[in-house]
C-alpha positions in Angstrom: 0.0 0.0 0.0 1.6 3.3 -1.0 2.2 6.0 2.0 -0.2 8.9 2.1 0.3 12.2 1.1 3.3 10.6 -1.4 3.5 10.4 -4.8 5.4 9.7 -8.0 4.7 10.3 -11.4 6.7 10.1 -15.1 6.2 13.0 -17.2 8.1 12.0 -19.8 10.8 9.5 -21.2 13.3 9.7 -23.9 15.1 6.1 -24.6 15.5 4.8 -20.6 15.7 8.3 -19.2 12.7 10.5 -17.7 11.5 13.0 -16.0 8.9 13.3 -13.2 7.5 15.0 -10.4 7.9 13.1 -6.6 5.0 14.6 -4.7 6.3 15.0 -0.7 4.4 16.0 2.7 7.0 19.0 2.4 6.6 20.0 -1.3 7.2 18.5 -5.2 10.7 17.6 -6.6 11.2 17.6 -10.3 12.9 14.5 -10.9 15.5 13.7 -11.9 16.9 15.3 -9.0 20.3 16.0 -7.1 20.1 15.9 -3.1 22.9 17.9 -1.2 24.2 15.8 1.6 23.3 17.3 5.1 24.8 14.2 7.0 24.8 16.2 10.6 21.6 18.0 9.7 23.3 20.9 7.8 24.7 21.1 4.0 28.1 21.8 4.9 28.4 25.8 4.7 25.4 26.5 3.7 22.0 28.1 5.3 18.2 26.8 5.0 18.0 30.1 3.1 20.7 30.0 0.7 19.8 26.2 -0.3 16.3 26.7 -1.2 16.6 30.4 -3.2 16.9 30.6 -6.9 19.4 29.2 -9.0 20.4 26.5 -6.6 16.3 25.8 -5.2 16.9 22.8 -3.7 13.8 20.6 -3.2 15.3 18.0 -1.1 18.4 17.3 0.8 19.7 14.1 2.9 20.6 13.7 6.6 21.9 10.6 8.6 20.6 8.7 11.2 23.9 7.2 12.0 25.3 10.8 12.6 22.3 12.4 14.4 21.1 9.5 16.5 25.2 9.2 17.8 25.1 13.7 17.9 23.2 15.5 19.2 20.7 12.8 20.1 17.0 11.9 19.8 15.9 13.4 22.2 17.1 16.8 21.2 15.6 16.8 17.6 12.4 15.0 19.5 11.8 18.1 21.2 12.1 20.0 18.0 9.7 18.0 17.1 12.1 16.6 14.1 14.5 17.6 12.1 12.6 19.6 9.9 12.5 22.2 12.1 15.9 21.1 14.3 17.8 22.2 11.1 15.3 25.1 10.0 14.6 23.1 6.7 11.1 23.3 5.4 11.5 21.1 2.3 11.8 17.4 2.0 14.4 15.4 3.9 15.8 11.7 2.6 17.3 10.1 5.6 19.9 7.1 4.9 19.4 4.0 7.3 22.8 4.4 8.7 23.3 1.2 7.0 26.9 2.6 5.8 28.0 4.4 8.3 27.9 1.3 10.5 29.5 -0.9 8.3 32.4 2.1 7.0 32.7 4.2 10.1 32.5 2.8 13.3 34.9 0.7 14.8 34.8 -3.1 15.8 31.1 -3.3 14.6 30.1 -7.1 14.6 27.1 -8.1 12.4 24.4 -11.1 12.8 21.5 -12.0 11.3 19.2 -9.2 13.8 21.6 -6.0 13.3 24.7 -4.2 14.0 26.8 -3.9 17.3 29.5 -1.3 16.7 31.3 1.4 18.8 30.8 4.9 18.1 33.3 6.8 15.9 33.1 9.7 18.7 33.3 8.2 22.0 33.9 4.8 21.4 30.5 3.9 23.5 28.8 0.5 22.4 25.2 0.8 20.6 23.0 -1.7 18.8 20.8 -0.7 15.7 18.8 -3.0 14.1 16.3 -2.6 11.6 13.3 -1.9 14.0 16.2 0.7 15.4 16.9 2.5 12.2 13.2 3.1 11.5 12.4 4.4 15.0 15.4 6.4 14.9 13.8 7.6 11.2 10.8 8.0 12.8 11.6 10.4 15.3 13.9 12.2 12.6 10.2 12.8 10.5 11.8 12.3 7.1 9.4 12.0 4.3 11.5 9.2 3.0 13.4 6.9 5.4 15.6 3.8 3.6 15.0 0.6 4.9 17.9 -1.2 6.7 20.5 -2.4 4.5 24.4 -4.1 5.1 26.5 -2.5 2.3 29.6 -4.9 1.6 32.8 -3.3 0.6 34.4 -3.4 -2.5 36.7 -5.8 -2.0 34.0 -8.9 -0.7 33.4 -11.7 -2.7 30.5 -13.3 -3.9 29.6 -15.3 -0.2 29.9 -11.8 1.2 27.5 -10.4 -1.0 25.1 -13.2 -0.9 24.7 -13.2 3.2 24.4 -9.4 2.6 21.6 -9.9 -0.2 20.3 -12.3 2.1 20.1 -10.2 5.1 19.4 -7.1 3.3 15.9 -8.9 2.2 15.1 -10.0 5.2 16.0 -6.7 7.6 13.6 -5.4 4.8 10.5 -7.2 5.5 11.0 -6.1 9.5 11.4 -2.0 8.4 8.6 -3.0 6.6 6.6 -3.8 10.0 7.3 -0.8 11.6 5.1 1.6 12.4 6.0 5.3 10.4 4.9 8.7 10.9 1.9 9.4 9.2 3.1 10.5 5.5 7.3 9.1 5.9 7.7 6.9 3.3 9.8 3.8 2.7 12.4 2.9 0.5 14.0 -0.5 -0.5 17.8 -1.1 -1.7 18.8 -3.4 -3.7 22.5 -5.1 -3.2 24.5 -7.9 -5.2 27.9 -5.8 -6.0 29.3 -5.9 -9.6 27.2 -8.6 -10.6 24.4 -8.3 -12.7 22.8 -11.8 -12.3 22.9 -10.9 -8.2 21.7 -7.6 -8.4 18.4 -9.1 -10.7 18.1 -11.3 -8.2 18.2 -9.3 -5.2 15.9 -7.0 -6.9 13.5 -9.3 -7.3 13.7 -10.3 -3.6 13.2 -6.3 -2.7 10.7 -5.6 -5.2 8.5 -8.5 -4.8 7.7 -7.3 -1.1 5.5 -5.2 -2.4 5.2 -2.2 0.0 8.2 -0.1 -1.1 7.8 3.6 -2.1 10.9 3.9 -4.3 13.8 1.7 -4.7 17.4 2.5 -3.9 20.3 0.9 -5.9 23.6 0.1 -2.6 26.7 -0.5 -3.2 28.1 1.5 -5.9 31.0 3.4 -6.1 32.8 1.4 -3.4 35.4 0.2 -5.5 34.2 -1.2 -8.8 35.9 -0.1 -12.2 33.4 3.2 -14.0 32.8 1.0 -17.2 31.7 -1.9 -15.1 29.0 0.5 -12.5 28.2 2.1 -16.1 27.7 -1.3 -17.6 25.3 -2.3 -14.6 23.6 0.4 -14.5 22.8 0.5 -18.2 21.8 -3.4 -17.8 19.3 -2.6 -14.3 18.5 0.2 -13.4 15.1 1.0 -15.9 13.8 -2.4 -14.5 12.8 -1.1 -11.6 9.6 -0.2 -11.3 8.2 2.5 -13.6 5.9 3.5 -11.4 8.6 4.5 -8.2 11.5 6.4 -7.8 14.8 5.3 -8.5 17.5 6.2 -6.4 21.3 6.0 -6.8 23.1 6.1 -3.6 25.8 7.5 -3.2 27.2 8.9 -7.2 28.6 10.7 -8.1 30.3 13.0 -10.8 28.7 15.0 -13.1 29.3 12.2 -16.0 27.8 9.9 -13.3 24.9 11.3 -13.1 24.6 12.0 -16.6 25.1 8.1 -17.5 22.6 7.1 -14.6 20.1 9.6 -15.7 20.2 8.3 -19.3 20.2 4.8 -17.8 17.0 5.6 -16.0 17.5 7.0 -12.4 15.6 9.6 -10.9 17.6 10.6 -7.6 20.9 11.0 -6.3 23.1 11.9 -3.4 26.6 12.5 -3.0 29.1 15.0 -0.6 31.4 15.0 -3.8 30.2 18.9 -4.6 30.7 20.0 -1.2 33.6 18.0 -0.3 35.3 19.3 -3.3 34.3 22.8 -3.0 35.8 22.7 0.6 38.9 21.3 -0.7 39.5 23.6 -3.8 38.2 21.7 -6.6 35.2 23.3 -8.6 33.3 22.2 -11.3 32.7 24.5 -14.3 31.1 24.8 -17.8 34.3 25.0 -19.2 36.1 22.3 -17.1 37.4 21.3 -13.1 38.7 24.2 -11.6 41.4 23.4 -9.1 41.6 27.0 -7.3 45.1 27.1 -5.8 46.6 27.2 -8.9 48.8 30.2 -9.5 47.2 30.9 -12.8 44.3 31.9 -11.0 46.5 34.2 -8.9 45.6 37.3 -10.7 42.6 36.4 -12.8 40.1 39.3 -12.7 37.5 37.0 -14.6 34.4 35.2 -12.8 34.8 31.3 -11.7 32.1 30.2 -14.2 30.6 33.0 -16.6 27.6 30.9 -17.5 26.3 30.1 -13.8 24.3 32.4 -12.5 25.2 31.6 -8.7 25.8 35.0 -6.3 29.9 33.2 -6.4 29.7 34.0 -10.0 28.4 37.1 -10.1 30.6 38.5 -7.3 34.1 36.8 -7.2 36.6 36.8 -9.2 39.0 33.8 -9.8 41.7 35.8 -8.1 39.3 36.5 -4.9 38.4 32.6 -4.6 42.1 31.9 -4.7 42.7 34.3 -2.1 40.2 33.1 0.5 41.5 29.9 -0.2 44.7 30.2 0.3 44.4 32.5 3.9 41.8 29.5 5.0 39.3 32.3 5.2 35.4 30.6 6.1 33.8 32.5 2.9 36.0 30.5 1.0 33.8 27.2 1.6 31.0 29.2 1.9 31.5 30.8 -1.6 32.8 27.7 -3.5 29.5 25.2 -2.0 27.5 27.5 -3.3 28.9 27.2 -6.6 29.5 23.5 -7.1 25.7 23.0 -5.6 24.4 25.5 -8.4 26.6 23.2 -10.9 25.3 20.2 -10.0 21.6 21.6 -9.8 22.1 23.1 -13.5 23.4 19.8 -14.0 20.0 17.8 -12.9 18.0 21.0 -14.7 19.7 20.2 -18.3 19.5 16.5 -17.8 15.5 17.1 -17.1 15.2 19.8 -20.3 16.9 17.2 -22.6 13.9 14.4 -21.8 11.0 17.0 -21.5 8.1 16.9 -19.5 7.0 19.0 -16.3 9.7 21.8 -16.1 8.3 23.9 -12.7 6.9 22.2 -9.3 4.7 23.7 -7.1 
């Protein structure tokens, strides 16, 4: 049974791509879509404000349950009332399971067939999540989408590895499932079965045949594999999900990622590459990667990007980004996330004008 209050609907297609409009509790999102990654309940250098004004208008961004359930605690963002309003964000929120985080950041985590024991990354203190644990922790977050719990195996496991994690994956699905869920929050699936395309059929199968999803997530990628062979999957899978839900990518990627994903039929994304770069110097442009410490940029009166219409653009010059950079001024990061989140959201914007369809959400 789909989740009240959400909705999904193709406007158009154009080979496997397409566009569409993902109706939330917290507003529309033209699809395909780019999420900025608020992991701690904020977009790195960025305010509520400056995310959701023209050009960059984000419609929804991601936050962690991992991260916010370890800092500051439920039962801070309970009293908020969620995290919504914690973080002063009035559009949709995506919240990851905290699937990966267990399994990437915290140390001496040891997994069975119920969940994950691990020690915080922080402190070192001991906690327990399981899948009923990750939805109630979603739960009192008041995401309008929450991922079911997943074990994301790294790129290095072989094929036992990523059967057990299929095979747990499946079934700490059907639990999430059971949960209980603010009224309007819905659900997610994700599919694993690493570079394989015969395992990742099969595992969507598994995921898809319970039924109940709102979407489906594709785990896993980018953790390793070769390009050509996460292009050659993606190409081969991805548009058999269901037409009718989203399909999300988790965790991609570049700019060419996104453009091959989109093309191969993917309508969402996530990734702290545009913010992570931006903070470390490396911009995207129309005309190419910017790396800003260069000392050709030392003197360059010219803008960063004189086709993006961003406030970085229409203010700083090359020379000014360089200098903030270099004196590890804060409006450096400020100035550059700005920018890269204005690429990436042009990015999505051209993607969705080549396809056609609904251009404006309400």
């Amino acid at each position: 049974m789909r989740t009240p209050g959400f909705a999904f609907r193709v406007t158009a297609t154009r080979g496997k791509a397409r566009t569409g409009v993902l109706s939330t509790p917290h507003g529309d999102i033209l699809t395909p879509a780019f999420m900025p990654v608020g992991t701690q309940g904020t977009v790195k250098a960025m305010t509520p404000g400056e995310l959701a004004a023209p050009p960059l208008d984000a419609r929804i961004i991601l936050g962690n349950t991992y991260h916010l359930y370890l800092r500051p605690g439920l039962e801070v963002i309970a009293a908020h009332g969620g995290l919504h309003r914690f973080a002063g964000w009035p559009r949709a929120i995506l919240t990851d399971s905290g699937g990966f985080q267990v399994f990437s950041l915290a140390t001496l985590n040891k997994v069975d067939d119920d969940g994950v024991t691990f020690r915080s990354h922080i402190d070192g203190s001991q906690h327990r999540l399981t899948p009923e644990r990750s939805m109630e922790i979603q739960g009192v977050l008041g995401s309008d989408i929450a991922m079911a719990f997943d074990q994301c195996p790294p790129g290095e496991a072989g094929a036992g590895d990523h059967e057990q994690a299929m095979a747990r994956t499946t079934r700490w699905a059907e639990r999430c499932l059971k949960v209980a869920r603010p009224a309007g929050q819905a659900l997610f699936g994700i599919v694993q079965g690493g570079p394989d395309a015969a395992r990742r059929r099969a595992h969507m199968q598994e995921i898809v045949s319970l039924g109940d999803f709102d979407g489906h997530a594709l785990g896993g990628f980018s953790v390793g594999e070769p390009l050509p062979v996460m292009y050659g999957l993606l190409d081969e899978i991805a548009h058999e999900l269901p037409e009718d839900r989203p399909r999300y990518l988790m965790g991609v990627g570049t700019p060419d990622d996104l453009e091959r994903a989109v093309r191969a039929g993917v309508d969402l994304f996530d990734c702290v590459m545009p913010t992570r770069n931006a903070r470390n110097g490396n911009l995207f442009t129309s005309r190419g990667p910017v790396v800003v410490s260069n000392a050709v940029h030392r003197s360059d009166t010219g803008p960063l990007d004189p086709e993006c219409p961003c406030e970085t653009c229409r203010t700083s010059s090359r020379a000014y980004l360089r200098h903030l950079f270099m004196a590890r001024e804060i409006l450096y990061s400020r100035l550059a996330t700005l920018h890269n989140l204005t690429f990436y959201a042009r990015t999505m914007a051209r993607l969705r004008d080549e396809v056609g369809g609904v251009h404006s959400a309400a």
